[in-house]
N, C-alpha and C positions, 0 to 999 in steps of 0.2 A: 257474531262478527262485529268487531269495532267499525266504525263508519270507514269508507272508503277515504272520505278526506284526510283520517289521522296521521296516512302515510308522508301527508307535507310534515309533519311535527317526527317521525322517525331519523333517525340521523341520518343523512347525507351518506351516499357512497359514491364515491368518485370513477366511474371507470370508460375506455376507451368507448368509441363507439362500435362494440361489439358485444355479444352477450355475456354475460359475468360467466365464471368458469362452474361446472353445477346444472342442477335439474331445477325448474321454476315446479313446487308444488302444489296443489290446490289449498289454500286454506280454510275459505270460506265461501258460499252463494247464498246472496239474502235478498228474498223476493220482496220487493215493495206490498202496501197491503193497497193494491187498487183492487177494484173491482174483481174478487176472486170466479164468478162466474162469468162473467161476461168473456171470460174466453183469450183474451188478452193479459199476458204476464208481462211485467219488466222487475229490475232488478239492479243487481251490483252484483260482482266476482273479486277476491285476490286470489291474487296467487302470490307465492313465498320463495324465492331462491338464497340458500345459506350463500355464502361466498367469506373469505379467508380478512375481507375489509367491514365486515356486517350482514347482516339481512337484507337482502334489495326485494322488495314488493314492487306489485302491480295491479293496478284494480282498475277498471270500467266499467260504465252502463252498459245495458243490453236492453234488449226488447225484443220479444216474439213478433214479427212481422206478421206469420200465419200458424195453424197446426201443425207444430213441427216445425218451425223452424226461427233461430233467434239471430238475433244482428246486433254489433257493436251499435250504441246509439251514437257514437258522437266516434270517429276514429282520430278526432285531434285532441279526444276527451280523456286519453290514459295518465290516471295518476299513477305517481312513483316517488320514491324518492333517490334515486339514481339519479346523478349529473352526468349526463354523457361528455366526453371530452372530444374536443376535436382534433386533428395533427399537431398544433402547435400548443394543445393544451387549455386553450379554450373551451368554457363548459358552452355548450351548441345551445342554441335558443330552441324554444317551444317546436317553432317549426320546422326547424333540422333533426330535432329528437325525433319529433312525431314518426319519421319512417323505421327509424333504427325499433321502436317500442311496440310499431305495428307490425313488423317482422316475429318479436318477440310472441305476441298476440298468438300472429297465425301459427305460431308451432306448436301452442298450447291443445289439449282437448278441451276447453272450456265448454265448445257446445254440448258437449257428454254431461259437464256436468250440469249442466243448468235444465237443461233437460229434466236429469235423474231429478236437480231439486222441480220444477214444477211437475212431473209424474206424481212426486209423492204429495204433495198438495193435494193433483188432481182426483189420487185415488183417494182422499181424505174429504172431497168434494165432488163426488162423481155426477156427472152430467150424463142424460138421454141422448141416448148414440154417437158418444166420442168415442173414435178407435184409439188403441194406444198407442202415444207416442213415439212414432222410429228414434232409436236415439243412433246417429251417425257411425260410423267406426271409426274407431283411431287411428290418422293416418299415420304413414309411417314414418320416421324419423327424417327431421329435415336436416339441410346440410345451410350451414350459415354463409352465404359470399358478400363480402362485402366489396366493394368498391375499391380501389387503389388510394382514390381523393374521394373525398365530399364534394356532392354532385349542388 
């Protein structure tokens, strides 16, 4: 997986502040190389949505909080290369995006897969009395509302 950062160097996609039209796909989870025993993972994810103006990606940090279970590290931390626009066509600052991208986020299974990648580590480095990792289910399909105005 190319670094999460490279997404700022990807071209620009200009679109409303709604989700581009299309499925965000998994493309890559790549585990940091910290301390592979100690029991603690973190990482990076993208994900990939086609759309009819380019590629729009998305990628964030994560980090196992406990066994089983991982958490964005930073939820103002999502790179993209998507310009959200607002009503009058203004690309929206950092912190008007951050909701629209954290909605994106939550619809994702990301925690499945990150999961699935540190599982296969784990069984590559098995530890004295780890049970296996639950990996959550997929919820089910969400419905996007947005707002009339930007809040």
């Amino acid at each position: 997986m190319p670094p999460a950062w490279t997404l700022r160097a990807w071209p620009p996609v200009y679109r409303t502040a709604q989700p581009p039209p299309g499925r965000f796909e998994h493309a890559a989870t790549h585990l940091f190389d910290d301390d592979p025993r100690g029991g603690v993972s973190s990482g990076q994810t993208m994900w990939v949505c086609p759309s009819s103006d380019g590629e729009v990606g998305v990628a964030w940090d994560w980090v196992q909080v406990s066994h089983g279970v991982v958490s964005m590290l930073d939820p103002m931390g999502v790179l993209t290369n998507m310009k959200l626009l607002g009503r009058s066509g203004e690309v929206l600052t950092a912190w008007q995006a951050a909701r629209h991208l954290n909605e994106i986020v939550f619809t994702l299974p990301w925690q499945r897969e990150v999961a699935r990648v540190i599982g296969q580590r784990s069984r590559a480095l098995p530890r004295a009395g780890d049970a296996p990792m639950r990996v959550p289910p997929r919820p089910a399909a969400r419905t996007w509302v947005l707002p009339d105005r930007l809040q």
